[in-house]
ROTOR-693822 format. One record per residue (C-alpha): residue number from 1; residue in three letters; x, y, z. Coordinates in steps of 0.25 Angstrom, whole numbers. Example, Ala and Ser with C-alpha at 12.3 -4.5 7.8 and 13.67 -1.06 7.14 Angstrom:
2
VEXPA   seq   type      xx      yy      zz
VEXPA     1    ALA      49     -18      31
VEXPA     2    SER      55      -4      29
This chain:
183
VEXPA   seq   type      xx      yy      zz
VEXPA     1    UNK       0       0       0
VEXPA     2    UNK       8      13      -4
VEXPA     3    UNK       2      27      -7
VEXPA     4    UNK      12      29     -17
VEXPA     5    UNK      19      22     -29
VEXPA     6    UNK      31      15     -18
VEXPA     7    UNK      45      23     -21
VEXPA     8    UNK      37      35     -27
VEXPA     9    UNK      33      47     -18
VEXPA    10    UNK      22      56     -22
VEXPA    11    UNK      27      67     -31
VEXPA    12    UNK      40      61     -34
VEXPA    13    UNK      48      56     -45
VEXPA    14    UNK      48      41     -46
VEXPA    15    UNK      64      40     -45
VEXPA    16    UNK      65      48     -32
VEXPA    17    UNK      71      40     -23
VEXPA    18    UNK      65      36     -10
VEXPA    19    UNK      67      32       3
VEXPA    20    UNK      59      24      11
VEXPA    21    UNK      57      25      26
VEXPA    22    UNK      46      15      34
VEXPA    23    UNK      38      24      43
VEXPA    24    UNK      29      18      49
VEXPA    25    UNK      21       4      51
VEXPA    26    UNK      10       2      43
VEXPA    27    UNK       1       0      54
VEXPA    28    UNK       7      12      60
VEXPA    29    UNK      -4      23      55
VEXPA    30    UNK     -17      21      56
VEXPA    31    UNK     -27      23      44
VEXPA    32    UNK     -29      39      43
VEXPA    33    UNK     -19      46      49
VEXPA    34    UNK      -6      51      49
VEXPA    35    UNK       7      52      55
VEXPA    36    UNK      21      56      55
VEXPA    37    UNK      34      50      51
VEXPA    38    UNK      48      51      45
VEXPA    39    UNK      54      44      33
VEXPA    40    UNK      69      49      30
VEXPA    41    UNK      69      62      35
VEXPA    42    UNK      53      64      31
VEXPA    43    UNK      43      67      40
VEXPA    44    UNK      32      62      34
VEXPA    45    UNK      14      61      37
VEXPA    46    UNK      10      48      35
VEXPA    47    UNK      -5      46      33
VEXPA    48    UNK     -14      33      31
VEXPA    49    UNK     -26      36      23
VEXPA    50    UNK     -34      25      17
VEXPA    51    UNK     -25      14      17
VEXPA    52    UNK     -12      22      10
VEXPA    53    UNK       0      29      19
VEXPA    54    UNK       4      43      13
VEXPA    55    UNK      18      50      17
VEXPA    56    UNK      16      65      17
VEXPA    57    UNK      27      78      22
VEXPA    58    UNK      23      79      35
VEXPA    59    UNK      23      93      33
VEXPA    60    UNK      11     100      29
VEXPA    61    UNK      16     111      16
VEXPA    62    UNK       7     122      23
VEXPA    63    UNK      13     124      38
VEXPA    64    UNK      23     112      39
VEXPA    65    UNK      11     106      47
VEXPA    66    UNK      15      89      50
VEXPA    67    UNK       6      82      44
VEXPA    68    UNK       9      70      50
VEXPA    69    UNK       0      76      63
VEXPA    70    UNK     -10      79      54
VEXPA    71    UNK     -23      71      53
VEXPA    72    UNK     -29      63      41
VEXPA    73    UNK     -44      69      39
VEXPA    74    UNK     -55      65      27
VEXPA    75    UNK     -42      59      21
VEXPA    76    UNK     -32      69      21
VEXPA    77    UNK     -21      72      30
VEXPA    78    UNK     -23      87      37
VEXPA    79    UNK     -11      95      42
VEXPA    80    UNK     -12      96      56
VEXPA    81    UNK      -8     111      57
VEXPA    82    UNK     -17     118      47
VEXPA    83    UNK     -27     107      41
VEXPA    84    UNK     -21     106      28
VEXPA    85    UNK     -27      93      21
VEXPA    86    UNK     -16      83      12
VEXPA    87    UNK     -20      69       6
VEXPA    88    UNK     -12      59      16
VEXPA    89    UNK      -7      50       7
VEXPA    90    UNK      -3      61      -6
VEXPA    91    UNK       0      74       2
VEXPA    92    UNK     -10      80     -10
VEXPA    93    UNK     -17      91      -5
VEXPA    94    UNK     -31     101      -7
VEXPA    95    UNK     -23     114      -6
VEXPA    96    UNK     -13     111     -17
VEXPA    97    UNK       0     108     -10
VEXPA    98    UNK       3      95      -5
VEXPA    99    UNK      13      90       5
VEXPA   100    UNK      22      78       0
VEXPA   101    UNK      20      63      -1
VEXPA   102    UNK      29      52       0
VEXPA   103    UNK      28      36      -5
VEXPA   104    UNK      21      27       6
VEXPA   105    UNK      25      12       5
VEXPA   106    UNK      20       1      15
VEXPA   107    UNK      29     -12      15
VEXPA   108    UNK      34     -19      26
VEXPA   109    UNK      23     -16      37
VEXPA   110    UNK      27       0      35
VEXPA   111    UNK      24      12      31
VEXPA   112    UNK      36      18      22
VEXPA   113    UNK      37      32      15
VEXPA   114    UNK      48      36       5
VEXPA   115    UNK      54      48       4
VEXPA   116    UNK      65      54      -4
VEXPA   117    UNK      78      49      -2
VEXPA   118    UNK      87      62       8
VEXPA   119    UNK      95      71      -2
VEXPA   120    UNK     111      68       0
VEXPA   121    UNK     116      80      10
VEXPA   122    UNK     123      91       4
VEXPA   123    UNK     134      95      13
VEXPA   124    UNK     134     109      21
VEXPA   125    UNK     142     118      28
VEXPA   126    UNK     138     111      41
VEXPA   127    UNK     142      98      36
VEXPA   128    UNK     156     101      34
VEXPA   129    UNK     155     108      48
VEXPA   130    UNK     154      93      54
VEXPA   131    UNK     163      86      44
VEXPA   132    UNK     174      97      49
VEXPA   133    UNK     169      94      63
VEXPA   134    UNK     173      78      61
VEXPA   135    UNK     185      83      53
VEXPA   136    UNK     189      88      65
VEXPA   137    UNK     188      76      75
VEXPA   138    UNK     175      82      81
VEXPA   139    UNK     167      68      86
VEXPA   140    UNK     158      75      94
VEXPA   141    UNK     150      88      93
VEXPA   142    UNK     141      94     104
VEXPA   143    UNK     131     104     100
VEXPA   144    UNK     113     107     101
VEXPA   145    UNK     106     108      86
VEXPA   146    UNK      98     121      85
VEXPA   147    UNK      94     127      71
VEXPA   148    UNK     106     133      69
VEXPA   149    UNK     117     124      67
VEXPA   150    UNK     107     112      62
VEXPA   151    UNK     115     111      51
VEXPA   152    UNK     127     108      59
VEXPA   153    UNK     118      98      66
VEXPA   154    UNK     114      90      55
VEXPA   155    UNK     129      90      49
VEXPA   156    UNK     134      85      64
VEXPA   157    UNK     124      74      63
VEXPA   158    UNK     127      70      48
VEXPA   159    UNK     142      68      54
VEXPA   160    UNK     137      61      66
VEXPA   161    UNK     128      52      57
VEXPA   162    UNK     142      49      50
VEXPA   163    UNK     147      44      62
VEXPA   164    UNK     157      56      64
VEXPA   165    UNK     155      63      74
VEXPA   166    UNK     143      64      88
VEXPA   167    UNK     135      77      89
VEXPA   168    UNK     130      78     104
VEXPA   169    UNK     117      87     105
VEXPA   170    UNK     118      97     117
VEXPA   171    UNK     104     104     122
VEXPA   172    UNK     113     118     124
VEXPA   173    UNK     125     124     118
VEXPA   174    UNK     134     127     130
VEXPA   175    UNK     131     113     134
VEXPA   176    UNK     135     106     120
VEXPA   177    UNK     148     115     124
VEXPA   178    UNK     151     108     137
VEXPA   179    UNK     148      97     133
VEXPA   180    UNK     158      96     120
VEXPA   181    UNK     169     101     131
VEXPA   182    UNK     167      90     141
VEXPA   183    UNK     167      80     130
């Protein structure tokens, strides 16, 4: 039972690569409602209408509103913030814009959704900041992620994912500084 063509999302080009993820059991959600969850780096609503899954965006194109807390009414899945209305299985909707869909596959027991395969990161200032850091011999790097250096962050983790070096979140800046010098 898939909503889609298997290997094809709404919208797209049949070669797009996709990627599949296994969100839920298929005994999970009940018939006529909706829930979140993630596939890749995707948060998605997941509706069951009628027998069919549908993968929407769980955000709503009007005020970012998350579907996935909204409701499914007269067989249509409604924004929770401002009662937008969206078909639950193609994201299609009355007032012309639509929200994106994704391909719905059930095998295995599961419900599994295919997204589109993460674009190869292009390399930053940031990330050459922490390869410079290990160049150096720094193992270890103390420090509390805020909005301004979240590109630091996200390079720091890159390098840690590698196995190269540890970040150690600290709650407050003098803190992360005492701690580094007692390490």
């Amino acid at each position: 039972m898939s909503t889609t063509e298997p290997g094809i999302r709404a919208g797209a080009a049949p070669e797009e690569a996709l990627v599949w993820h296994r969100v839920l059991d298929a005994d999970e959600l009940p018939e006529g409602r909706v829930t979140t969850v993630t596939a890749g780096h995707h948060q998605l609503a997941l509706t069951h209408i009628d027998g069919s899954y549908g993968a929407l965006s769980n955000r709503c194109p009007h005020q970012g509103g998350p579907l996935g807390e909204g409701t499914i009414e007269q067989g249509l899945l409604r924004c929770p913030w401002h009662g937008y209305d969206y078909c639950p299985l193609d994201g299609a909707s009355e007032f012309g814009d639509s929200v994106p869909s994704y391909a719905v596959e059930i095998r295995d027991g599961g419900i599994w959704v295919g997204v589109p395969a993460d674009r190869p990161h292009e390399q930053t200032v940031s990330d050459v900041m922490a390869q410079t850091l290990v160049a150096w011999g720094v193992t270890d790097v103390f420090g509390m992620v805020g909005h301004s250096n979240l590109g630091l962050a996200d390079a720091l983790r890159r390098r840690e994912e590698a196995g190269e070096l540890r970040f150690i979140g600290i709650r407050h800046e003098g803190a992360a500084a005492f701690a580094a010098s007692a390490y």
